[in-house]
py3Dmol code that shows the C-alpha trace and the ligand (Angstrom):
import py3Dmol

protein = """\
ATOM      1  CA  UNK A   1      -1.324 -11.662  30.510  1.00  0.00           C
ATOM      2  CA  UNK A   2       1.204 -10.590  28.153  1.00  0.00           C
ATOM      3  CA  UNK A   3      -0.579  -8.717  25.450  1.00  0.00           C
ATOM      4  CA  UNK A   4       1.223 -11.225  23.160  1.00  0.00           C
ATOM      5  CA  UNK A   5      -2.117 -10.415  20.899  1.00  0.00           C
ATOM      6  CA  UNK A   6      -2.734  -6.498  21.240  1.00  0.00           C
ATOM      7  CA  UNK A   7      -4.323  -5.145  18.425  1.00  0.00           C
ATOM      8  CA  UNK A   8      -4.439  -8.430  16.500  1.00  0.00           C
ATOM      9  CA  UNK A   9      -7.726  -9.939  14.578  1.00  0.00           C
ATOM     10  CA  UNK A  10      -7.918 -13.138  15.768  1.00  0.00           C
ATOM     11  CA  UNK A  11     -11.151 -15.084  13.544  1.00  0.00           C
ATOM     12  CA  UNK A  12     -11.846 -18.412  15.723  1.00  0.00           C
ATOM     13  CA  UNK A  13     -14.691 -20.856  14.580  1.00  0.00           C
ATOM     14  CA  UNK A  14     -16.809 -22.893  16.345  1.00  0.00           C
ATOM     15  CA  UNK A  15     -16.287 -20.533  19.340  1.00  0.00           C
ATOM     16  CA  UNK A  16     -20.075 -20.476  20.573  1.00  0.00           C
ATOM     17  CA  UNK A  17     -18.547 -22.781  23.443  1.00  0.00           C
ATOM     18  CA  UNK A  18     -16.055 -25.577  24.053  1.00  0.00           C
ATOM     19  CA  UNK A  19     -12.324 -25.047  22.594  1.00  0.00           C
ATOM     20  CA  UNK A  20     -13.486 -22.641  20.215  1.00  0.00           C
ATOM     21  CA  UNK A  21     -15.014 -20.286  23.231  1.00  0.00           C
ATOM     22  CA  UNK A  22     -11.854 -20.993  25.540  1.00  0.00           C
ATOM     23  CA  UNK A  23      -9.560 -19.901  22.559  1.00  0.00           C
ATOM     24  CA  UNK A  24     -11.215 -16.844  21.996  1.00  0.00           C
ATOM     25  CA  UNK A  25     -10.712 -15.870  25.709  1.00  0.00           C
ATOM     26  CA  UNK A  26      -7.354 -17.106  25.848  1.00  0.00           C
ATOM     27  CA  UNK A  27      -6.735 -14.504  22.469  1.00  0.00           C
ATOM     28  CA  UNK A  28      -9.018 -11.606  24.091  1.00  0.00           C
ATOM     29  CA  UNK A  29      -7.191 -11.622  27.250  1.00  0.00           C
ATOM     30  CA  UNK A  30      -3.983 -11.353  25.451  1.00  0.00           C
ATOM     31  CA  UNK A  31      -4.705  -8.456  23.131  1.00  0.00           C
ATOM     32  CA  UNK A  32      -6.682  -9.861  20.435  1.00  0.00           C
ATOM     33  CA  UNK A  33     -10.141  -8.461  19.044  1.00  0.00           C
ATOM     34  CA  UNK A  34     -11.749 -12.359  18.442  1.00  0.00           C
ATOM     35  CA  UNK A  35     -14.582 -12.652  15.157  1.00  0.00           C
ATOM     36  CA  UNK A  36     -16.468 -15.235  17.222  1.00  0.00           C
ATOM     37  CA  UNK A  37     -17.731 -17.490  14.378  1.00  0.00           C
ATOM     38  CA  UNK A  38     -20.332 -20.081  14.975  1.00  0.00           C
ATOM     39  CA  UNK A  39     -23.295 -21.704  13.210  1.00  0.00           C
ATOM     40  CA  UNK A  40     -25.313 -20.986  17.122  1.00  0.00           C
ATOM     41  CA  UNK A  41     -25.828 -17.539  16.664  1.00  0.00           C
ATOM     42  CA  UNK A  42     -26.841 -16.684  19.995  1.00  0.00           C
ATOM     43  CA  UNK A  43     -23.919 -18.519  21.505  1.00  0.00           C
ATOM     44  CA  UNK A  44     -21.776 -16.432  19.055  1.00  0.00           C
ATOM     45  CA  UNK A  45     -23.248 -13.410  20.470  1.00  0.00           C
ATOM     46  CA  UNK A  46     -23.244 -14.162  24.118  1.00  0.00           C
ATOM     47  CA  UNK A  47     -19.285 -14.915  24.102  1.00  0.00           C
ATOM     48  CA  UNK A  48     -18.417 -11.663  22.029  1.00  0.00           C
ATOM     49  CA  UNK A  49     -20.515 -10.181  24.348  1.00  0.00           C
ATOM     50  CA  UNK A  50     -18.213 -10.867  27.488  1.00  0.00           C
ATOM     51  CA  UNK A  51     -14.670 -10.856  25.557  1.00  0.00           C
ATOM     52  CA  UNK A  52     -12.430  -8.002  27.105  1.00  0.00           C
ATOM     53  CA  UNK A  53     -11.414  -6.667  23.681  1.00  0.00           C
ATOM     54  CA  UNK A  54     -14.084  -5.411  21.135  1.00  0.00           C
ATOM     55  CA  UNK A  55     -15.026  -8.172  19.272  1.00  0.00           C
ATOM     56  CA  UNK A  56     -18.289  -9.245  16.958  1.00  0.00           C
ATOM     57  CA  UNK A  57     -20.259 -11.958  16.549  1.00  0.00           C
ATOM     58  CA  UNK A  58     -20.986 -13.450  12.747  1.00  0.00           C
ATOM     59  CA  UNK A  59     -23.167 -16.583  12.419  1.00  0.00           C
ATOM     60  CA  UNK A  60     -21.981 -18.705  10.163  1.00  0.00           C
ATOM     61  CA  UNK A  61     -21.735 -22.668   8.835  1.00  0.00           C
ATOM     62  CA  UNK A  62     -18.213 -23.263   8.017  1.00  0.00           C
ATOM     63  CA  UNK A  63     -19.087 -26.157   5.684  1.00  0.00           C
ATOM     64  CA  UNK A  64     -20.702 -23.388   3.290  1.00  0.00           C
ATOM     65  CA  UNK A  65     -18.198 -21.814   0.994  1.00  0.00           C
ATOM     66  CA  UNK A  66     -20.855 -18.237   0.784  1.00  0.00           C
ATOM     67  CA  UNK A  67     -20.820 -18.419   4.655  1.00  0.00           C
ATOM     68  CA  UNK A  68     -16.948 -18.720   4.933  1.00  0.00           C
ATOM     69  CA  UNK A  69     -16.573 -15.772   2.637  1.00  0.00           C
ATOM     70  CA  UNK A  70     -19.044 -13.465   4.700  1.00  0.00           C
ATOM     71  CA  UNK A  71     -17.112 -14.265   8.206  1.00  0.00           C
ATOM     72  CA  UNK A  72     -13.987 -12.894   6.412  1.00  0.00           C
ATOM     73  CA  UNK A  73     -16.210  -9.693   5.176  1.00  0.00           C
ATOM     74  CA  UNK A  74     -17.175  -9.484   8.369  1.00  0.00           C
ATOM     75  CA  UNK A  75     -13.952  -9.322  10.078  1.00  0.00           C
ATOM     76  CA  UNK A  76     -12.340  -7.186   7.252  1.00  0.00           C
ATOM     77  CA  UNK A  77     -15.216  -4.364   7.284  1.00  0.00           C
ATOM     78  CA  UNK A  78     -15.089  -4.478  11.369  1.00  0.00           C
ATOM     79  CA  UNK A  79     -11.644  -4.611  11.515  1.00  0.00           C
ATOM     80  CA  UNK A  80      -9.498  -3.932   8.493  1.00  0.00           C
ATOM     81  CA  UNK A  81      -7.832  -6.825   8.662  1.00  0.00           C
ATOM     82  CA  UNK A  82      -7.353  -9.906   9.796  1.00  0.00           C
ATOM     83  CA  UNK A  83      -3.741 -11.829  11.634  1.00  0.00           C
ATOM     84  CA  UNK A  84      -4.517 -15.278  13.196  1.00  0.00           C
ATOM     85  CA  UNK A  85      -7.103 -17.714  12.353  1.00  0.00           C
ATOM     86  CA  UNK A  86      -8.333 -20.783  14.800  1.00  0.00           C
ATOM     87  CA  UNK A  87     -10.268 -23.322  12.649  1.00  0.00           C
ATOM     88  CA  UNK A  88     -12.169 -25.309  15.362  1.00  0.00           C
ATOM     89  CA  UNK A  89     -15.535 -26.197  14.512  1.00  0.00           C
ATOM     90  CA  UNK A  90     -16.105 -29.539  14.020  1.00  0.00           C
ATOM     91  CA  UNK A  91     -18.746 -32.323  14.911  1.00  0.00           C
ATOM     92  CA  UNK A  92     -18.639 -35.796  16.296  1.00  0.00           C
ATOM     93  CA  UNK A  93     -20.811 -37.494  14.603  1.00  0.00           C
ATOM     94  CA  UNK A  94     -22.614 -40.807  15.688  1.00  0.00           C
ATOM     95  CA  UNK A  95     -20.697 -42.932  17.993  1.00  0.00           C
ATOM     96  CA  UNK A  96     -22.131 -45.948  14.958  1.00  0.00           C
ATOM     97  CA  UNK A  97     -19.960 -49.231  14.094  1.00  0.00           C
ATOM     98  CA  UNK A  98     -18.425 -49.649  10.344  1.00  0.00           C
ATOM     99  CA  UNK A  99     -21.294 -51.839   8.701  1.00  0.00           C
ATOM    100  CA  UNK A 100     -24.362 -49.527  10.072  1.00  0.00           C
ATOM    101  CA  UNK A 101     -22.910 -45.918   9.418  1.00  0.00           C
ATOM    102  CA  UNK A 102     -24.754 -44.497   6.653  1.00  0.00           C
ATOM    103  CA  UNK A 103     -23.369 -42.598   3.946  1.00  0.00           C
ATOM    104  CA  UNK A 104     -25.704 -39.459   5.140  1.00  0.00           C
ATOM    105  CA  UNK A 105     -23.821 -39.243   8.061  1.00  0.00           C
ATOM    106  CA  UNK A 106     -20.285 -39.751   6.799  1.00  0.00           C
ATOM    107  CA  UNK A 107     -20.607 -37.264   4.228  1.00  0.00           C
ATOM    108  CA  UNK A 108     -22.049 -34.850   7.485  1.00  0.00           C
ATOM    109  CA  UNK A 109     -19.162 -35.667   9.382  1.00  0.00           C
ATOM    110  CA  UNK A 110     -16.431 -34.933   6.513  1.00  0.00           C
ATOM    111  CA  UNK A 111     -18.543 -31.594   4.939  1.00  0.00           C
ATOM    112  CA  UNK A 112     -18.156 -29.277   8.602  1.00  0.00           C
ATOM    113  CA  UNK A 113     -14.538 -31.256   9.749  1.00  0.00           C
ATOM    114  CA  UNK A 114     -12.833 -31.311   6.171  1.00  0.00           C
ATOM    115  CA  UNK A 115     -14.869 -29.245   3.660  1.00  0.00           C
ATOM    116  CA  UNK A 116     -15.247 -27.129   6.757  1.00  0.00           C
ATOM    117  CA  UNK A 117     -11.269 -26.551   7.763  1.00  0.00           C
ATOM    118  CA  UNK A 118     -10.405 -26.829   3.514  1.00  0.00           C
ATOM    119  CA  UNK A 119     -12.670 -23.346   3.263  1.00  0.00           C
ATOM    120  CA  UNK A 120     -11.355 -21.707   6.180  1.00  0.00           C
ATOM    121  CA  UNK A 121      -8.001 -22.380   5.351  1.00  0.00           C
ATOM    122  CA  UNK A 122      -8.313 -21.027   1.469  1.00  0.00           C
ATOM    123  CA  UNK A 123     -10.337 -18.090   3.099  1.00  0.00           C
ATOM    124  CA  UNK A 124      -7.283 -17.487   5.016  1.00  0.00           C
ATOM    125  CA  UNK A 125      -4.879 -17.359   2.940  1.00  0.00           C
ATOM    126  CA  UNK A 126      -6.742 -15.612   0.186  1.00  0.00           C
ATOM    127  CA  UNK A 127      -6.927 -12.742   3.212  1.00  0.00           C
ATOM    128  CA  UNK A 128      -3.357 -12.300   3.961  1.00  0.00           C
ATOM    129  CA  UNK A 129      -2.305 -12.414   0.471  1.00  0.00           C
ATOM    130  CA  UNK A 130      -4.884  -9.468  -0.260  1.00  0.00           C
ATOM    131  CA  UNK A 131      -2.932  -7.885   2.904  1.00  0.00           C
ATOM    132  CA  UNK A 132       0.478  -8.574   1.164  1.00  0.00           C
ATOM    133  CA  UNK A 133       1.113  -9.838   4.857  1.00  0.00           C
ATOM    134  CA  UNK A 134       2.015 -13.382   6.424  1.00  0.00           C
ATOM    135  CA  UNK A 135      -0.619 -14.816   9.054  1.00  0.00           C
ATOM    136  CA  UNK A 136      -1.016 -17.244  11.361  1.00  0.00           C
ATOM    137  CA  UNK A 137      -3.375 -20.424  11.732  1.00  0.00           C
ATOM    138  CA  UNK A 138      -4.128 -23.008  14.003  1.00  0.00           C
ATOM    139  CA  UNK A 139      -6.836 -25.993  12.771  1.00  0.00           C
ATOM    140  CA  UNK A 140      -8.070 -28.104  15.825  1.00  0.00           C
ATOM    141  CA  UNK A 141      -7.156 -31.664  14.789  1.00  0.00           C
ATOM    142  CA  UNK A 142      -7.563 -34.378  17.364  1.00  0.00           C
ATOM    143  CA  UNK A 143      -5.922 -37.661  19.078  1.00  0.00           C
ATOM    144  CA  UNK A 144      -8.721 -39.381  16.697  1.00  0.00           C
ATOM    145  CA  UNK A 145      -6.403 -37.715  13.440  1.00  0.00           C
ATOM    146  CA  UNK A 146      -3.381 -40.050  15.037  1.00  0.00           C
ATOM    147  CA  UNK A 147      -5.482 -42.923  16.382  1.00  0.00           C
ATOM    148  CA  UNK A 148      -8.149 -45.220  15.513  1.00  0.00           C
ATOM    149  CA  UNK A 149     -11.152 -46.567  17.361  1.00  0.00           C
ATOM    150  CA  UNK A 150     -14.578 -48.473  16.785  1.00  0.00           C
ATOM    151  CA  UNK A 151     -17.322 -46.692  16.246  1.00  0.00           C
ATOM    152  CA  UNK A 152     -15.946 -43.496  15.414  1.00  0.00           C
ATOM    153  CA  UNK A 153     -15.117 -43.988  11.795  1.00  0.00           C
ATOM    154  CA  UNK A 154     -16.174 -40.894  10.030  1.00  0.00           C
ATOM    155  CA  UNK A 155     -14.964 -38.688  12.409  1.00  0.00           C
ATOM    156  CA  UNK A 156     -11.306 -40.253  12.605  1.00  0.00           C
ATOM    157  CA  UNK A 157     -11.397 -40.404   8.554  1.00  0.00           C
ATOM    158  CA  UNK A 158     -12.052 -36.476   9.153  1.00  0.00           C
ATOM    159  CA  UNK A 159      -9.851 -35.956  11.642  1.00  0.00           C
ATOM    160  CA  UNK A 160      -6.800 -37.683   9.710  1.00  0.00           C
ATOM    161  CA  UNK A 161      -7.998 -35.639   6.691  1.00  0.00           C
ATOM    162  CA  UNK A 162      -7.295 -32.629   8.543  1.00  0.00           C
ATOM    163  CA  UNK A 163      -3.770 -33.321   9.520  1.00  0.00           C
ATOM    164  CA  UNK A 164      -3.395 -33.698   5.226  1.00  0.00           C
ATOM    165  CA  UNK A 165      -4.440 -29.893   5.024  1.00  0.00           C
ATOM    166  CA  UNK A 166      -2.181 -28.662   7.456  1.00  0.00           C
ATOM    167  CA  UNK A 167       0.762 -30.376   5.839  1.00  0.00           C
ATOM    168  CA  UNK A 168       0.184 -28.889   2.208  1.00  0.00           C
ATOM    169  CA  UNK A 169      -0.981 -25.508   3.651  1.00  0.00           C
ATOM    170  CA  UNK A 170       2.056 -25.405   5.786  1.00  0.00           C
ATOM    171  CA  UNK A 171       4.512 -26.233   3.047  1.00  0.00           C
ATOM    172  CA  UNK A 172       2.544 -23.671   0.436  1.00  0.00           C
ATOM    173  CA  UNK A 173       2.382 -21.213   3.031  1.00  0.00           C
ATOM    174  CA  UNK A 174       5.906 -21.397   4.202  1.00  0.00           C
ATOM    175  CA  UNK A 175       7.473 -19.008   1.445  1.00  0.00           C
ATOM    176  CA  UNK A 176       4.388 -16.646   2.098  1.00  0.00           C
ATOM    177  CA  UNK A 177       4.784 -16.198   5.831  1.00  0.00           C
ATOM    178  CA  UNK A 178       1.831 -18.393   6.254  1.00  0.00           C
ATOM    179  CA  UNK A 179       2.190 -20.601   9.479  1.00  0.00           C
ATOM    180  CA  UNK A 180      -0.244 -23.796   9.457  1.00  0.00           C
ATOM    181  CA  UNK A 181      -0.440 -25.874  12.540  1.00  0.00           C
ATOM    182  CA  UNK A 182      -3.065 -28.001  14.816  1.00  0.00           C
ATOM    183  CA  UNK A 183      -3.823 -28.581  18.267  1.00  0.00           C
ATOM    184  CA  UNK A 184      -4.815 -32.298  18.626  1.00  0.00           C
ATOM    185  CA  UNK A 185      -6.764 -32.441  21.996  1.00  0.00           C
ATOM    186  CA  UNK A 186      -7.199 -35.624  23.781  1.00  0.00           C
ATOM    187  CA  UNK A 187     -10.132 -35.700  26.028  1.00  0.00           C
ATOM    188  CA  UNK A 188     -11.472 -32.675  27.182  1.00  0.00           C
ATOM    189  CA  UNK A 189     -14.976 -32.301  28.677  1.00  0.00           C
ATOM    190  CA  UNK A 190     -17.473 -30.143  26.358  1.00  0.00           C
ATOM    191  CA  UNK A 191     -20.972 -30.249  24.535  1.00  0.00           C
ATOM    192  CA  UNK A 192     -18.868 -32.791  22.062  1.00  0.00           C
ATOM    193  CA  UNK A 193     -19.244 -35.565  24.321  1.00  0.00           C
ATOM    194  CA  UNK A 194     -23.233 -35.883  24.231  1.00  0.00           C
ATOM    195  CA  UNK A 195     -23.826 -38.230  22.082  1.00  0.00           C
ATOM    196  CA  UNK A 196     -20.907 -40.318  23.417  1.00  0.00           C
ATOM    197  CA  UNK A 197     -21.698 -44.367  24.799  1.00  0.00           C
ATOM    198  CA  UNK A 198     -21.872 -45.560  28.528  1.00  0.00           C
ATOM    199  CA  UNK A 199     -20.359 -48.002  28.364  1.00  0.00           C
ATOM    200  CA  UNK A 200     -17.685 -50.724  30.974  1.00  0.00           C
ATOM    201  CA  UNK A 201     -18.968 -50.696  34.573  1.00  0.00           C
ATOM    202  CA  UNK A 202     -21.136 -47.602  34.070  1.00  0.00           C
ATOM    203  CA  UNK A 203     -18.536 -45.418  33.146  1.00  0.00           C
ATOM    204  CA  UNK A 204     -18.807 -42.660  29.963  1.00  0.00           C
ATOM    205  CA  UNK A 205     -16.708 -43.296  27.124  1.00  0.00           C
ATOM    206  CA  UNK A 206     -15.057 -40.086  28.230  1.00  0.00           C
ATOM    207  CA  UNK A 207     -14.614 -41.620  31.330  1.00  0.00           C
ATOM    208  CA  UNK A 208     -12.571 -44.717  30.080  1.00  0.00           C
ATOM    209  CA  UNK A 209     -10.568 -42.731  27.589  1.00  0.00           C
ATOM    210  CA  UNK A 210      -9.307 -39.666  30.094  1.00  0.00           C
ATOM    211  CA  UNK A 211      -8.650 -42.713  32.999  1.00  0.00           C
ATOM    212  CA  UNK A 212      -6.532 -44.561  31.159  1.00  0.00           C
ATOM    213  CA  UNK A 213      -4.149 -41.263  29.707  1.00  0.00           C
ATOM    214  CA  UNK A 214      -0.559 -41.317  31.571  1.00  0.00           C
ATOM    215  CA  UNK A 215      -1.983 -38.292  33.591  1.00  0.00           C
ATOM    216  CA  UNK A 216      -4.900 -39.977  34.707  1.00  0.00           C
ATOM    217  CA  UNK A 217      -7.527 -37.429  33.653  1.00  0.00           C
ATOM    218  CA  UNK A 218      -9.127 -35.319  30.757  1.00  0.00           C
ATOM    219  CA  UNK A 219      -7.779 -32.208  30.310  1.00  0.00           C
ATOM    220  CA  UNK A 220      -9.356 -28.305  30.319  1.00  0.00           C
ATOM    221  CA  UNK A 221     -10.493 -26.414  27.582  1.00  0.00           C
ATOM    222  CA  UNK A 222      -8.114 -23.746  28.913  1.00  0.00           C
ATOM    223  CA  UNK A 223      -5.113 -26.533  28.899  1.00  0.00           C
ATOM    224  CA  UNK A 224      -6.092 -26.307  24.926  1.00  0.00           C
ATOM    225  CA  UNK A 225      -6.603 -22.686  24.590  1.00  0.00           C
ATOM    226  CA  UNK A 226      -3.166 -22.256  25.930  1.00  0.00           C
ATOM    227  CA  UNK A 227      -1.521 -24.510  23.111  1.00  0.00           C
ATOM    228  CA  UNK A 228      -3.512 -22.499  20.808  1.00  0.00           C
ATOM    229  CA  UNK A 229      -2.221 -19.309  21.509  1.00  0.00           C
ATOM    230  CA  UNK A 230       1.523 -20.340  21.502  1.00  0.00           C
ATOM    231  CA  UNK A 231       1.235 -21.889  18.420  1.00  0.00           C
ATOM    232  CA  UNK A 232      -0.446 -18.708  16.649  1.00  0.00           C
ATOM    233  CA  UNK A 233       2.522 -16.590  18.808  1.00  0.00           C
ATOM    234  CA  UNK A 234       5.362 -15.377  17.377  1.00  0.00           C
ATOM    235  CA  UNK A 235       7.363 -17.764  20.638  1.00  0.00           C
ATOM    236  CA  UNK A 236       6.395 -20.304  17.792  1.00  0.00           C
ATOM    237  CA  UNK A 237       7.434 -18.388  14.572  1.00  0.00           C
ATOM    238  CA  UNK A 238       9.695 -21.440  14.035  1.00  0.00           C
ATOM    239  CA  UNK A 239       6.948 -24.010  14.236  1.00  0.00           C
ATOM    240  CA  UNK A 240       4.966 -24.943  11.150  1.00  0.00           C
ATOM    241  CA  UNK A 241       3.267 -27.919  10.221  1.00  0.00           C
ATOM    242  CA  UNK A 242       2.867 -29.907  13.449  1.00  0.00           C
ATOM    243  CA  UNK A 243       0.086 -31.812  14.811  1.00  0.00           C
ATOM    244  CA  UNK A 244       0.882 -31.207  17.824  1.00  0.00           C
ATOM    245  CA  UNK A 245      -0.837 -33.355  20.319  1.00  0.00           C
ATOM    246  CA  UNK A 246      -2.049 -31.861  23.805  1.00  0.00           C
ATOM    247  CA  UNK A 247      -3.836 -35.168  25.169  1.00  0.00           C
ATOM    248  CA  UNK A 248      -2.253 -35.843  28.461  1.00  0.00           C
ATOM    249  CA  UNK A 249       0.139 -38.059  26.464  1.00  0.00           C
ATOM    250  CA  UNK A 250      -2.802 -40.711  25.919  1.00  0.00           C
ATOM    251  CA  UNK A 251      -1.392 -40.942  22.436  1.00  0.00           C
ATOM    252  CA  UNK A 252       2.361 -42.511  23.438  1.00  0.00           C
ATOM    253  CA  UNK A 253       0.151 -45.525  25.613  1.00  0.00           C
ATOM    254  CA  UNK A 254       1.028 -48.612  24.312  1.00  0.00           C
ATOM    255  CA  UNK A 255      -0.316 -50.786  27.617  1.00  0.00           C
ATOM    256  CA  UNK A 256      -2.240 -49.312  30.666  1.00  0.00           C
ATOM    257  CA  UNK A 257      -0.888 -50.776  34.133  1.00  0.00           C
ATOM    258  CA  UNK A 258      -1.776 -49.872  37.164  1.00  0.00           C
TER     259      UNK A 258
END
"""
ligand_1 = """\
44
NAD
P -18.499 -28.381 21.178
O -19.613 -29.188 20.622
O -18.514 -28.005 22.623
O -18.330 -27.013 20.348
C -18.347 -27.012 18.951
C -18.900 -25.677 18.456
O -18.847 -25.693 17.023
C -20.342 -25.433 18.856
O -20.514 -24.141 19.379
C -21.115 -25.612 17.550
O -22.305 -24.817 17.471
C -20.086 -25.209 16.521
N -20.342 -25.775 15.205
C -20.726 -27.042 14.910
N -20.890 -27.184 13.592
C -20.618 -25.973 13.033
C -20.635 -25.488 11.703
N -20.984 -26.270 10.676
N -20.299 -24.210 11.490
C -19.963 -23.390 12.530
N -19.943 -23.791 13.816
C -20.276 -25.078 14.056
O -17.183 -29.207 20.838
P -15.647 -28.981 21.227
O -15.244 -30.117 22.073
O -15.406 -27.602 21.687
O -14.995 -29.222 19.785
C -14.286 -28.216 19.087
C -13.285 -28.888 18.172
O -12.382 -29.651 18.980
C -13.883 -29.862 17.166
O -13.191 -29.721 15.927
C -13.577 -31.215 17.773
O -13.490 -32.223 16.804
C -12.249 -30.934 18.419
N -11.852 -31.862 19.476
C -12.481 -31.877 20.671
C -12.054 -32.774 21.641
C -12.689 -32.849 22.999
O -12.302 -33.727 23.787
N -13.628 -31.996 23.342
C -10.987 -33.637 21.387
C -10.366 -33.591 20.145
C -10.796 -32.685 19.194
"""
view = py3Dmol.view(width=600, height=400)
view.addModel(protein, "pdb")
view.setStyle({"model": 0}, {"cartoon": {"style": "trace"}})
view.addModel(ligand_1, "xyz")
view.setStyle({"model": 1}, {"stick": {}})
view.zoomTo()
view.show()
């Protein structure tokens, strides 16, 4: 690896497992010292755990603004400082059609995937402009953010939200130094996919989705990682404010044939 990262504090949430775990290896193995921030704690601690750089572990719920701020404390009185931040966490929701979704579990949805990302990002900021220093973030946004589909409502209203934040942070953050961007993963096997439908000829929703992308098939956690850490690189110190979409071009389908 190319150290792109060494000596960097990278803070990545939701990085128990999934993306969020992937990312913080991609960052470790290139330098970084990860804050592995999840609301599992003993996920948290197994991945710092095995990270090549030092790194800690700091439970947290990112939808709770007294939680948000102690992850940053965290990192600060570990570290001194911190350089990149990967806002991942986030949470399906129920796979639940328009007229039967409650508002208990809309509100759920949009408190960790908006509230959530809105927090982390102010957290951010406030951090680097204590350091007098630009930064870096990346916010993982999805396909859902650009697309729409059934039964997913409250999770695509989040996930469109989220592209919102990263286009005012990026343009307030611009002057400062500040780079804002997302990753907007198409379908990529993890935990996320649990609660997802069977559904056409016995297939998982997953299934149907990754099938039907240009490339045929879902993609790797690493395949995100990798987009993570060249957007919070300086090879992308020119790039701010892009969704940029690493799906396996599912979004660009207009008709599937064979
Ligand atoms: P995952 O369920 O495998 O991992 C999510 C992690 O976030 C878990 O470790 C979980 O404990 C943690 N988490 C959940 N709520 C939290 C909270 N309130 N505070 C702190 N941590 C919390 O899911 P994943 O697939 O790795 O998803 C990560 C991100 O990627 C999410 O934002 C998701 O919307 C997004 N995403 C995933 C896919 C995909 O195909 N897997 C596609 C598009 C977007």
């Amino acid at each position: 690896m190319s150290g792109r990262f060494d000596g960097q504090v990278a803070v990545v949430t939701g990085a128990g497992r999934g993306l969020g775990r992937a990312s913080a290896e991609r960052l470790a193995a290139e330098g970084a010292h990860v804050v592995v921030v999840d609301i599992d704690e003993d996920a948290a601690t197994a991945v710092a755990a095995g990270l090549p750089t030092a790194s800690i572990a700091v439970r947290a719920d990112v939808s709770d603004e007294d939680d948000v701020a102690r992850y940053t404390a965290a990192a600060v009185d570990r570290f001194g400082r911190i350089d990149l931040h990967h806002l991942n966490a986030g949470v399906f929701g129920t796979f639940t059609p328009l007229p039967d979704l409650t508002v208990e579990e809309f509100d759920r949805v949009l408190a960790i995937n908006v509230r959530g990302q809105f927090l982390g990002l102010r957290a951010a900021f406030g951090r680097y402009a204590a350091q007098a220093s630009g930064g870096a973030v990346v916010v993982t946004a999805s396909i859902a953010g650009l697309t729409g589909s059934a039964d997913l409502l409250a999770y695509q209203t989040s996930k469109h939200a989220v592209n919102g934040l990263v286009h005012g942070a990026s343009v307030y953050g611009g002057p400062l130094g500040i780079r804002v961007n997302a990753v907007a993963p198409g379908i990529v096997p993890t935990d996320l996919f649990a609660a997802a439908p069977t559904i056409a000829g016995g297939k998982t929703d997953m299934e149907v989705r990754a099938s039907t992308t240009p490339l045929r098939r879902a993609g790797t956690a690493e395949e995100i990682a990798a987009v993570v850490a060249f957007l919070l690189s300086e090879d992308a110190a020119y790039v701010t404010g892009q969704i940029v979409s690493a799906d396996g071009g599912a979004t660009v389908v207009n008709t599937v044939r064979p």
